[in-house]
C-alpha positions as protocol buffer text, in pm:
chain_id: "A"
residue {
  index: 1
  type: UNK
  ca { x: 727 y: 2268 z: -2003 }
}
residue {
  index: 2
  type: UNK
  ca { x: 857 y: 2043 z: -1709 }
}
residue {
  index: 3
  type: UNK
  ca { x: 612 y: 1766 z: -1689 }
}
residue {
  index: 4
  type: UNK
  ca { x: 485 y: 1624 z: -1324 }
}
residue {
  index: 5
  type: UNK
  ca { x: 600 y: 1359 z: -1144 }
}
residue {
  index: 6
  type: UNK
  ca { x: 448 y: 1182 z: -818 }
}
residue {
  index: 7
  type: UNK
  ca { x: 630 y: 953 z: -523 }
}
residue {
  index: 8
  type: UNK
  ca { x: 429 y: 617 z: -602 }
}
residue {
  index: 9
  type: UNK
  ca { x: 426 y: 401 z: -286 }
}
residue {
  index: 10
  type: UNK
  ca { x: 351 y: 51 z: -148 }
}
residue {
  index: 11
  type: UNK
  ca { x: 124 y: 38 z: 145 }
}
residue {
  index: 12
  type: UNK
  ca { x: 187 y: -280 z: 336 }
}
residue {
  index: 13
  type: UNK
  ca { x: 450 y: -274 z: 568 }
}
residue {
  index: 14
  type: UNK
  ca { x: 603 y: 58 z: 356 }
}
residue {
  index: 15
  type: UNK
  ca { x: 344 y: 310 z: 461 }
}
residue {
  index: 16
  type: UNK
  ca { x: 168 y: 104 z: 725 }
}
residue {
  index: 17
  type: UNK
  ca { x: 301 y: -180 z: 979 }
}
residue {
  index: 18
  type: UNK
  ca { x: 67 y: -441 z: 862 }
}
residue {
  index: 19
  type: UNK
  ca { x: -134 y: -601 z: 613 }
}
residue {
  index: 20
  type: UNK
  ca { x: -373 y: -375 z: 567 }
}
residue {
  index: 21
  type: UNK
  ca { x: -664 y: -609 z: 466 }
}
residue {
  index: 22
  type: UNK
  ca { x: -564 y: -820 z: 742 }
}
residue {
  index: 23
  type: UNK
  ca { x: -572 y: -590 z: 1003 }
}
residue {
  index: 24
  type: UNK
  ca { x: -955 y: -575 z: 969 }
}
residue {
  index: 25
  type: UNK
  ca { x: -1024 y: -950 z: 1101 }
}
residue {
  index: 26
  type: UNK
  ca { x: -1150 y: -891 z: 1416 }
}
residue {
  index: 27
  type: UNK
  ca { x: -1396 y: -646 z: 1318 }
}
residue {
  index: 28
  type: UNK
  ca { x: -1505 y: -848 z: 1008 }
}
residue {
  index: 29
  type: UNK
  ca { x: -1580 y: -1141 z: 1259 }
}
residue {
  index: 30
  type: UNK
  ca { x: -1718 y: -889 z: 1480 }
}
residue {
  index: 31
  type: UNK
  ca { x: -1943 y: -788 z: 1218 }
}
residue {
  index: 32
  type: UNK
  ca { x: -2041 y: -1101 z: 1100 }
}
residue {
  index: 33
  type: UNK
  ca { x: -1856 y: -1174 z: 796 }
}
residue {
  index: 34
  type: UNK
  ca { x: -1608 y: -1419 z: 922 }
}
residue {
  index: 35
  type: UNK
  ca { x: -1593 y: -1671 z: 1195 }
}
residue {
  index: 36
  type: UNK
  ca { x: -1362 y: -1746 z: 1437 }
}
residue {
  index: 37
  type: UNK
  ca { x: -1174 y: -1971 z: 1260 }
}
residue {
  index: 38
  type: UNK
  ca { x: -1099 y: -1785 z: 976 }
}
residue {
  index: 39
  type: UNK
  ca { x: -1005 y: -1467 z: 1199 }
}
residue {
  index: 40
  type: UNK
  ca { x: -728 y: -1709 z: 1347 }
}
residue {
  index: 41
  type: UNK
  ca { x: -629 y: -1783 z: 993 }
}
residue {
  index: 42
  type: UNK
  ca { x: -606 y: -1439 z: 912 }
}
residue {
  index: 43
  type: UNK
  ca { x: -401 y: -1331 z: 1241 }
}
residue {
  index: 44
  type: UNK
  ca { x: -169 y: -1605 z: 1159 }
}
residue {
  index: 45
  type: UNK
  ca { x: -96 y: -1501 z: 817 }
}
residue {
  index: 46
  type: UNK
  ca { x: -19 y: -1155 z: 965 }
}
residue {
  index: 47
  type: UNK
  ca { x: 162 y: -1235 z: 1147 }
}
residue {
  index: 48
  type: UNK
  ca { x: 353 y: -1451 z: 878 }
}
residue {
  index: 49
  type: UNK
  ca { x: 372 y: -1099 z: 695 }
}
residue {
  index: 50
  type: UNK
  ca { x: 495 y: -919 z: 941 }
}
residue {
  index: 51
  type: UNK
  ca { x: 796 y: -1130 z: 1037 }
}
residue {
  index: 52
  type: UNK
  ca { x: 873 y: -1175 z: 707 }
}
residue {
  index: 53
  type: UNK
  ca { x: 827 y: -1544 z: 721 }
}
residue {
  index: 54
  type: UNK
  ca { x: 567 y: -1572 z: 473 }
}
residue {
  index: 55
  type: UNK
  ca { x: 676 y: -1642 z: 94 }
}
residue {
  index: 56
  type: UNK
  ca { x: 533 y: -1595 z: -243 }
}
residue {
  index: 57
  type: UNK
  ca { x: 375 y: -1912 z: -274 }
}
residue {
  index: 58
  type: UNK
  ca { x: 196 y: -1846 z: 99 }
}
residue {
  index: 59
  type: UNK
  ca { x: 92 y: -1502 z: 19 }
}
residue {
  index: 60
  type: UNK
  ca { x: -83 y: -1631 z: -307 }
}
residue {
  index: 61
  type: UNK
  ca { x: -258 y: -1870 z: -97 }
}
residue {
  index: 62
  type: UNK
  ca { x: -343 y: -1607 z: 161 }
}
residue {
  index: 63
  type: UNK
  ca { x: -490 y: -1423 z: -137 }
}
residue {
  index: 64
  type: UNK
  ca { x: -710 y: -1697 z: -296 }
}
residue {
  index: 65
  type: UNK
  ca { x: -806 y: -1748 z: 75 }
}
residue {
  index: 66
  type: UNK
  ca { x: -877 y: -1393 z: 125 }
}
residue {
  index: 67
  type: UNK
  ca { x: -1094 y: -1350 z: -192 }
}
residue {
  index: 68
  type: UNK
  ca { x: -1345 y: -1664 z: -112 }
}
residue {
  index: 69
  type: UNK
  ca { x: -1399 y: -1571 z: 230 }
}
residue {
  index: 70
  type: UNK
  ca { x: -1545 y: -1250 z: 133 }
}
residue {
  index: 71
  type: UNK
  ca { x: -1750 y: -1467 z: -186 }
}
residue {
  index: 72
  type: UNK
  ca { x: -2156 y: -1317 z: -17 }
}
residue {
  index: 73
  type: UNK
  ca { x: -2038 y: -1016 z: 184 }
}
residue {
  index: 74
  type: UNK
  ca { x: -2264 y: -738 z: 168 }
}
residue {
  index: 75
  type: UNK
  ca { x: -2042 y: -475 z: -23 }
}
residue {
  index: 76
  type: UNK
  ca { x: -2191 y: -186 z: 198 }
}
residue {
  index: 77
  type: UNK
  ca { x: -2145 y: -370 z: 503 }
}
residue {
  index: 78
  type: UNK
  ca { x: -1762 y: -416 z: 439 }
}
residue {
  index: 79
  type: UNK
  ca { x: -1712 y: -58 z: 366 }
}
residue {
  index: 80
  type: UNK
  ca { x: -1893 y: 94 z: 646 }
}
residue {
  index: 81
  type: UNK
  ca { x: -1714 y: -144 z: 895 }
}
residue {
  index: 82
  type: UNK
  ca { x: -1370 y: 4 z: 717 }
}
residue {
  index: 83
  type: UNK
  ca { x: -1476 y: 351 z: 797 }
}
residue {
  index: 84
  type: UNK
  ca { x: -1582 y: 346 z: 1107 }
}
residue {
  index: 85
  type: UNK
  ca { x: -1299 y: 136 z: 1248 }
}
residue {
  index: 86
  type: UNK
  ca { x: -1044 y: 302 z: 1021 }
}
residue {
  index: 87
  type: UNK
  ca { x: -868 y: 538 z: 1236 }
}
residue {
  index: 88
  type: UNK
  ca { x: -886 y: 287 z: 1595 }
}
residue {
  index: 89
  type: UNK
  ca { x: -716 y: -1 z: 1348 }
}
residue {
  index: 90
  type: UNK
  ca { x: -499 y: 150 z: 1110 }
}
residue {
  index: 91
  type: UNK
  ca { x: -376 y: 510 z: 1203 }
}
residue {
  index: 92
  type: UNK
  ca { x: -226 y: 401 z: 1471 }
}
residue {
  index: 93
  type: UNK
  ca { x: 19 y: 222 z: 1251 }
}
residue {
  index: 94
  type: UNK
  ca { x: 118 y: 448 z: 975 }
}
residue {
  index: 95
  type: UNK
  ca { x: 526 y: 466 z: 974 }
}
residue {
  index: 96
  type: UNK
  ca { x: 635 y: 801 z: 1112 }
}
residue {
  index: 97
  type: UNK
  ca { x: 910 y: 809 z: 828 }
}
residue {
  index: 98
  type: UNK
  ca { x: 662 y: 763 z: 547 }
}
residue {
  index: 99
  type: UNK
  ca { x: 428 y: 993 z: 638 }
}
residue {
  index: 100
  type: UNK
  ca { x: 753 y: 1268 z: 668 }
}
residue {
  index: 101
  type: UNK
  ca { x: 884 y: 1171 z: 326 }
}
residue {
  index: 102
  type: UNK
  ca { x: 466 y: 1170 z: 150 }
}
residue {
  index: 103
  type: UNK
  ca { x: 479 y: 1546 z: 346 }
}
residue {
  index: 104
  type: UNK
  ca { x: 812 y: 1607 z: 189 }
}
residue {
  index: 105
  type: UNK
  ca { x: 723 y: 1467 z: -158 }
}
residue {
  index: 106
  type: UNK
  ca { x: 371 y: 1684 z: -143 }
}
residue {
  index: 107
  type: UNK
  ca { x: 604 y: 1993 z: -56 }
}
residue {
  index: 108
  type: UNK
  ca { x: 840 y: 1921 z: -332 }
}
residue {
  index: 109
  type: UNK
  ca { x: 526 y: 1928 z: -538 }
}
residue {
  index: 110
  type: UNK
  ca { x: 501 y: 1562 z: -638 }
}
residue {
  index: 111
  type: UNK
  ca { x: 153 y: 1340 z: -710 }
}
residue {
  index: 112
  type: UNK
  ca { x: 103 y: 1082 z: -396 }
}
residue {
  index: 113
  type: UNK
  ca { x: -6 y: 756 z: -559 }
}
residue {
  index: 114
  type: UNK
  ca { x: -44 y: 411 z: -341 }
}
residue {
  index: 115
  type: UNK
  ca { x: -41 y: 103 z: -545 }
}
residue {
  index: 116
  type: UNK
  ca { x: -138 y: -148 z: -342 }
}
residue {
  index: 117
  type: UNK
  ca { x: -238 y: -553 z: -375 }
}
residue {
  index: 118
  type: UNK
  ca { x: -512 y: -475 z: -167 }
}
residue {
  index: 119
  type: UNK
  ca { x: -851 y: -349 z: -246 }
}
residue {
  index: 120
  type: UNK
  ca { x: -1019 y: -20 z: -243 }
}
residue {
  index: 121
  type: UNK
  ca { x: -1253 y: -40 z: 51 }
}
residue {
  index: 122
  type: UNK
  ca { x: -938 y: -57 z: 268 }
}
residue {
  index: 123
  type: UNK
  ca { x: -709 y: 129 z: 68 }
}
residue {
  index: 124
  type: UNK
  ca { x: -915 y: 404 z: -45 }
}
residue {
  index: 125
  type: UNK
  ca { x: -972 y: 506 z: 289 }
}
residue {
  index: 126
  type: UNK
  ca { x: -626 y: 518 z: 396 }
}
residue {
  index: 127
  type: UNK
  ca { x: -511 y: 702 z: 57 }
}
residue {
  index: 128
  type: UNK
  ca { x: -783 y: 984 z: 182 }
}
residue {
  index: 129
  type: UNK
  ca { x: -688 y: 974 z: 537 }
}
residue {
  index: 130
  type: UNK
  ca { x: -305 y: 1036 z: 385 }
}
residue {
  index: 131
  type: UNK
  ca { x: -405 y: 1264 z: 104 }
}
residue {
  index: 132
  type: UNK
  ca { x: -297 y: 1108 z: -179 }
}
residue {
  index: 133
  type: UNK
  ca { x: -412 y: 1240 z: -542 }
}
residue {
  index: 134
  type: UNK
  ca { x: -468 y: 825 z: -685 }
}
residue {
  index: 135
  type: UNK
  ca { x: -469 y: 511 z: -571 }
}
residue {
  index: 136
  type: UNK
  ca { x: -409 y: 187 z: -748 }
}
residue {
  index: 137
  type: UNK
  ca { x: -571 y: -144 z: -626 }
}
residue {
  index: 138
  type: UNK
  ca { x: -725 y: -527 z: -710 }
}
residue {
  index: 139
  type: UNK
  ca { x: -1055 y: -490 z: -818 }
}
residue {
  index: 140
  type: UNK
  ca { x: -1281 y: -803 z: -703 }
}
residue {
  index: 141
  type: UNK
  ca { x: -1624 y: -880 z: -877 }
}
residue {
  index: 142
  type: UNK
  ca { x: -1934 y: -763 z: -741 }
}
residue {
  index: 143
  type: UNK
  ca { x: -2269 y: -866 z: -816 }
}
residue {
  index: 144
  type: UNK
  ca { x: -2601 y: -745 z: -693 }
}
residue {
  index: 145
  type: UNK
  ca { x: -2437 y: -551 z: -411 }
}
residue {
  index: 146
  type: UNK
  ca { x: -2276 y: -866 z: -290 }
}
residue {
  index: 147
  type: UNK
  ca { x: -1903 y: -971 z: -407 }
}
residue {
  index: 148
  type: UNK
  ca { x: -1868 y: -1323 z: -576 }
}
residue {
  index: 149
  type: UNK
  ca { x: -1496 y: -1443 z: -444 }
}
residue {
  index: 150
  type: UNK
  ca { x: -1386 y: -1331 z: -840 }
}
residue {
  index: 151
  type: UNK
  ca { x: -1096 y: -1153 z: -859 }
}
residue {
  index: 152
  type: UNK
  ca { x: -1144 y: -874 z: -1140 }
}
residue {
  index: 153
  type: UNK
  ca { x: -804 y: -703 z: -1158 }
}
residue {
  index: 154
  type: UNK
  ca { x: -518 y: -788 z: -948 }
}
residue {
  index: 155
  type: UNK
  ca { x: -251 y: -536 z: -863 }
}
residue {
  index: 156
  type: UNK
  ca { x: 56 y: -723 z: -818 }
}
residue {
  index: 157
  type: UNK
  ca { x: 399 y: -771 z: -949 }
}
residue {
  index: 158
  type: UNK
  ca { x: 437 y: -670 z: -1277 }
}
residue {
  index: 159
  type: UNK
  ca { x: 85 y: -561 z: -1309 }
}
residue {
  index: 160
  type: UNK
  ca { x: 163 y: -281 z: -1069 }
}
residue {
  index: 161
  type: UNK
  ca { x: 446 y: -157 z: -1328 }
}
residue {
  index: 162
  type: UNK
  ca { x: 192 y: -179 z: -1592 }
}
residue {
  index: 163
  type: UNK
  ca { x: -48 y: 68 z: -1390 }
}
residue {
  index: 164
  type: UNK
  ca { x: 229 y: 287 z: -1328 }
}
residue {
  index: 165
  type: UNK
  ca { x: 328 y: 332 z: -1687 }
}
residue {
  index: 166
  type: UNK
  ca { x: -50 y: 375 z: -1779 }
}
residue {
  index: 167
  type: UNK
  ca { x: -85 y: 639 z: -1545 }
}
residue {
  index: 168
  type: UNK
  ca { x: 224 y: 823 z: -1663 }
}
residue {
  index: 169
  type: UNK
  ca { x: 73 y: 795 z: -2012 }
}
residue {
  index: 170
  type: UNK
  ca { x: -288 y: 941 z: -1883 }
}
residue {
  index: 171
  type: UNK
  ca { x: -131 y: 1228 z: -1667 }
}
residue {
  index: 172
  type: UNK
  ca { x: 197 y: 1289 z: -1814 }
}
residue {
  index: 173
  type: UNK
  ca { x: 452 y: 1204 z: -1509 }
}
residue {
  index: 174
  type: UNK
  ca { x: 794 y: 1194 z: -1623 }
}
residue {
  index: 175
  type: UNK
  ca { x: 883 y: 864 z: -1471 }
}
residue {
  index: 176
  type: UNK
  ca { x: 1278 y: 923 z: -1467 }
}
residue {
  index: 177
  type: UNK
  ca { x: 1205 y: 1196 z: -1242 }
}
residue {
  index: 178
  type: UNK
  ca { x: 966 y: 1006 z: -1014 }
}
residue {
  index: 179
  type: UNK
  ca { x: 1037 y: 808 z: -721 }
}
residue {
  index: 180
  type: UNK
  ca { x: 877 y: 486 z: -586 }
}
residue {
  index: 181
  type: UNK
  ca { x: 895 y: 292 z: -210 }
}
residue {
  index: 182
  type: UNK
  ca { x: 821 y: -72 z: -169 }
}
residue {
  index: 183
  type: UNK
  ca { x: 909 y: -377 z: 69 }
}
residue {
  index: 184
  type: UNK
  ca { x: 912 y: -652 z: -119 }
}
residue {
  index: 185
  type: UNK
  ca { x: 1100 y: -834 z: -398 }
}
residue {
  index: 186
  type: UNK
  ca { x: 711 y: -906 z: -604 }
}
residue {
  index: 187
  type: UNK
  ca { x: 736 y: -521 z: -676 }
}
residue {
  index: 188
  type: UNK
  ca { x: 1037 y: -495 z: -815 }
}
residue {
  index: 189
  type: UNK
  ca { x: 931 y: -418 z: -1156 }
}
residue {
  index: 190
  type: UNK
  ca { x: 721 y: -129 z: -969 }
}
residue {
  index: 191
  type: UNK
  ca { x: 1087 y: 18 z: -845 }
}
residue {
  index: 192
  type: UNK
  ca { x: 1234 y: -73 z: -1160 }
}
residue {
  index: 193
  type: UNK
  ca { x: 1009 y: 134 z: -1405 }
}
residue {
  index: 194
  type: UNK
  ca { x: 1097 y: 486 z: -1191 }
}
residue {
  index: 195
  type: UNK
  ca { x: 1414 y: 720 z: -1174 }
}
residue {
  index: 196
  type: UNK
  ca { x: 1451 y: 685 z: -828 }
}
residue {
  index: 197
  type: UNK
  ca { x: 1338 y: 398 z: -658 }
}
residue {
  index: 198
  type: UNK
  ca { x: 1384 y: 256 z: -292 }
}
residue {
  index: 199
  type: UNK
  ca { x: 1380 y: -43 z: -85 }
}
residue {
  index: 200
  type: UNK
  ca { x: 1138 y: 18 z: 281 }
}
residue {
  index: 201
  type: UNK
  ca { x: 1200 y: -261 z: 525 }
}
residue {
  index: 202
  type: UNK
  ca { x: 1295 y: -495 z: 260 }
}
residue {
  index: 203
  type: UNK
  ca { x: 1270 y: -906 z: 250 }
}
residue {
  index: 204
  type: UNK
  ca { x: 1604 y: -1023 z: 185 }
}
residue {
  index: 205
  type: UNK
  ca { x: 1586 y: -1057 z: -191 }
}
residue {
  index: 206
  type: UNK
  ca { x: 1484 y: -717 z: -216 }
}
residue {
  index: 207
  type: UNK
  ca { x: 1739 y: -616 z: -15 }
}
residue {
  index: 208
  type: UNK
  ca { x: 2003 y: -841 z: -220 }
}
residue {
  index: 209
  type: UNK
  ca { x: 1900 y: -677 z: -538 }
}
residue {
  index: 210
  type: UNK
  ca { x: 1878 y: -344 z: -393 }
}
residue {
  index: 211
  type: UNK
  ca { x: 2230 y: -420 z: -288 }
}
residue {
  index: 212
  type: UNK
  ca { x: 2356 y: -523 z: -622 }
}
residue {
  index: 213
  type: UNK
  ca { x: 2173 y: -212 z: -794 }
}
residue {
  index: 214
  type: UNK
  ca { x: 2253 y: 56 z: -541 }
}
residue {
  index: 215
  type: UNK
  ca { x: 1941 y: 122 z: -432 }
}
residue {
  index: 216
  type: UNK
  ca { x: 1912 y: 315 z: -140 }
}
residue {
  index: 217
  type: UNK
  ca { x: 1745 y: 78 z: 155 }
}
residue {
  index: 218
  type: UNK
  ca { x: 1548 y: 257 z: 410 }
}
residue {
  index: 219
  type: UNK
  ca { x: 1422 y: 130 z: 762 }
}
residue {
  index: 220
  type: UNK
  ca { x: 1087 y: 276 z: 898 }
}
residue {
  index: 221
  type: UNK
  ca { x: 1023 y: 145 z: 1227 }
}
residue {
  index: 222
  type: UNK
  ca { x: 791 y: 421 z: 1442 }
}
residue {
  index: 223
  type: UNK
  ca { x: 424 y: 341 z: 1390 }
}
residue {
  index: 224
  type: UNK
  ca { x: 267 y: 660 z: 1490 }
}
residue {
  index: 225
  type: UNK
  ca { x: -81 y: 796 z: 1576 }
}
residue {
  index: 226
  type: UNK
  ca { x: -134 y: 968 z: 1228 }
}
residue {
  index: 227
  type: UNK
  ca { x: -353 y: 1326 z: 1387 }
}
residue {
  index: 228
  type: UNK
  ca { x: -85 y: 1305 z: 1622 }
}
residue {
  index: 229
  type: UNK
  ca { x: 233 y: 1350 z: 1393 }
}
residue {
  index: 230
  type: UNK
  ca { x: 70 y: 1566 z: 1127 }
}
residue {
  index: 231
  type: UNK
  ca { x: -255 y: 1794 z: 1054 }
}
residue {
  index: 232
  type: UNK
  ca { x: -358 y: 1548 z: 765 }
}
residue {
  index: 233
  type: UNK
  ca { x: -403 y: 1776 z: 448 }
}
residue {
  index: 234
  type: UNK
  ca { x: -762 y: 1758 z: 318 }
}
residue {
  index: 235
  type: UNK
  ca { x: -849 y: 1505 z: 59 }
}
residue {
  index: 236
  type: UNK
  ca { x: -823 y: 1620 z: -258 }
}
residue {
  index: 237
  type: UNK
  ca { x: -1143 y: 1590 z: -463 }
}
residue {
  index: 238
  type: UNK
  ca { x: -1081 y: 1401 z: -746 }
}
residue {
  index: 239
  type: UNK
  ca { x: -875 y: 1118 z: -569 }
}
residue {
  index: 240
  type: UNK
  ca { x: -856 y: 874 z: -877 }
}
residue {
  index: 241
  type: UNK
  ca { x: -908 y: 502 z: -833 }
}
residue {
  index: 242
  type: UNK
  ca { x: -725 y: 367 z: -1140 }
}
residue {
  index: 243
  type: UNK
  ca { x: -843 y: 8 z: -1019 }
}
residue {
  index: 244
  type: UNK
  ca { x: -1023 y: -32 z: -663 }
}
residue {
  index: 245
  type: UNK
  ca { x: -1181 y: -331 z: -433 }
}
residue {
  index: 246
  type: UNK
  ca { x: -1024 y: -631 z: -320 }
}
residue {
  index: 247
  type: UNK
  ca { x: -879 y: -855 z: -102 }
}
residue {
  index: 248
  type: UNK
  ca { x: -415 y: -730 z: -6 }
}
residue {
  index: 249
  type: UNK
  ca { x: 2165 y: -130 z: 595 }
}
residue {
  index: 250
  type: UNK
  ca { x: 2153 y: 167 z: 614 }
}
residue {
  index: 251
  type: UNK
  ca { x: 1818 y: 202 z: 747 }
}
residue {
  index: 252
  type: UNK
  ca { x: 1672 y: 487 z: 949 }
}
residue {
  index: 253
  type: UNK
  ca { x: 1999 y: 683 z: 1036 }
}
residue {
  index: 254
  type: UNK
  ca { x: 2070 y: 662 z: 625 }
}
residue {
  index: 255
  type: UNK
  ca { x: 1748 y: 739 z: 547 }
}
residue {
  index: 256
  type: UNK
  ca { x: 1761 y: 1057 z: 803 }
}
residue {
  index: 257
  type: UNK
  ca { x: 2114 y: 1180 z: 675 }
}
residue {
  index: 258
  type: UNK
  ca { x: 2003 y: 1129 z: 276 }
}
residue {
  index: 259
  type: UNK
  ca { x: 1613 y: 1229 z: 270 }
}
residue {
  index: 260
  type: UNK
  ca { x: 1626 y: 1582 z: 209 }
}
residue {
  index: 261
  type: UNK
  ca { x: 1905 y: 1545 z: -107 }
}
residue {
  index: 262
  type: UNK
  ca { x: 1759 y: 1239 z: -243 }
}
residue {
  index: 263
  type: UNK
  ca { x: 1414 y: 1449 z: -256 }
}
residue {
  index: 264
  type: UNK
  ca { x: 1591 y: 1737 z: -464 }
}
residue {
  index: 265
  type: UNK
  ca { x: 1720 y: 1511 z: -711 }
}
C-alpha cells in the first residue's frame, strides 16, 4: 500500500511576505492591546525580518518581546481581531508561487501542513483560508481566558523536525517522499528530515548550505490578492492543530522551468 505524503511548509516570508504575527500591530493597538510604542517596536522588527537584517539572537528577542506584550490579552479579543482583519492584512500578501505549488501539491494528492513559529490565532486562520489539512504552531499559556506571557510549546528549529516526524508517525507520511519549503537557516533540520526539501527566499546561510547540498533555491516574489489568484478550496473539516497559539540563484525562472518535474518525483 503506498503510504501518504504531504508538502510541509514555512509560513513567514515562504508562503506569506511578512511576519505574520507582526503584521497584526496596528490593529492590536487599534484594538487596545498594545500602545504606540510597542506597535513601532513591532514595525521595526518587521521590517528587520523582511530585509533580512534581523539575526537569531534579534528574533529570539523579538519573541520574548512578543510573548510579554500579549501577558493579560483577552484570548477572544485577539482572535476575533485576527478574523475580521484577516483577509484586508494578510491575503493580500500570500506569494503567488506558493499558493501555485500548495495547488499543485493538493493536485498531486499530497497533505498541506504549515509549521510555523507563530501561534494559532494567526496561523490557523491562514492554514483555513489556504486549505491546509494541519497546522503546526507555539502554543502560549492561557489562563482564565486571558494569556500569561508563558510560552507552552515553541515551534522552532529543531522542534519543528520533531513535529514533523511525530506527525509522520500519527498519520503514516512517508517522509522520503515528502517535500518541505522554508526561508531560513533555524529550519534546517525541518528541510533536512524530508526527501525533497527546498530553500524559499533564503538568508544567506540557508542559501550557503542549500548550495553545498544541492538543494534547489526558489525565489517567490508576487504577493497576490489570494480570491484573486485562486477559488480557495473549502476548509477541510478536521484541520488538525498538532500545537496552536502563540506569538511568530536560480530563483523564480528555476523554480518555473523545474516545478512541474520536481512535483512528480
Amino acid at each position: 500500500m503506498t503510504r501518504p505524503t504531504a508538502a510541509f511548509f514555512d509560513l513567514d516570508k515562504t508562503i506569506i511576505a511578512k511576519s505574520s504575527t507582526l503584521a497584526f500591530s496596528r490593529e492590536f493597538q487599534a484594538g487596545g492591546l498594545i500602545s504606540r510604542r510597542a506597535m513601532l517596536r513591532s514595525a521595526y522588527a518587521q521590517f528587520l525580518f523582511f530585509t533580512g537584517g534581523a539575526d537569531h539572537d534579534q528574533m529570539d528577542k523579538m519573541r520574548e518581546f512578543m510573548s510579554q506584550l500579549c501577558a493579560g490579552w483577552d484570548v477572544a479579543t485577539v482572535r476575533e481581531i485576527v478574523h475580521e482583519t484577516l483577509t484586508t492584512i494578510v491575503e493580500p500578501l500570500v506569494y503567488d508561487e506558493a499558493v501555485t505549488l500548495i495547488e499543485e501539491h493538493r493536485a498531486a494528492g499530497r497533505d498541506i501542513v504549515i509549521v510555523s513559529a507563530s501561534g494559532a490565532e494567526v496561523v490557523e486562520p491562514i492554514g483555513e483560508m489556504l486549505g491546509a489539512d494541519r497546522v503546526v504552531a507555539t502554543r502560549m499559556e492561557i489562563v482564565d481566558g486571558k494569556y500569561t506571557g508563558t510560552i507552552d510549546y515553541y515551534a522552532y528549529a529543531e522542534e519543528k523536525a520533531r513535529a514533523i516526524e511525530r506527525l509522520a508517525e500519527t498519520v503514516g507520511y512517508d517522509l522520503d517522499a515528502c517535500f518541505a519549503y522554508s526561508d531560513s537557516v533555524t529550519d534546517v533540520h525541518m528541510l533536512e528530515v524530508v526527501g525533497h526539501p527546498f530553500a524559499v527566499n533564503p538568508d544567506r546561510e540557508l542559501r550557503r548550505i542549500a548550495g553545498t547540498r544541492d538543494w534547489p533555491v526558489l525565489l517567490f516574489v508576487r504577493p497576490v490578492a489570494l480570491r484573486r489568484r485562486l477559488p480557495v478550496p473549502p476548509t477541510r473539516p478536521t484541520l488538525a492543530a498538532l500545537a496552536v497559539g502563540g506569538a511568530i540563484a536560480a530563483g523564480g525562472v528555476l523554480w518555473a522551468n523545474r516545478r512541474r518535474r520536481i512535483l512528480d518525483a
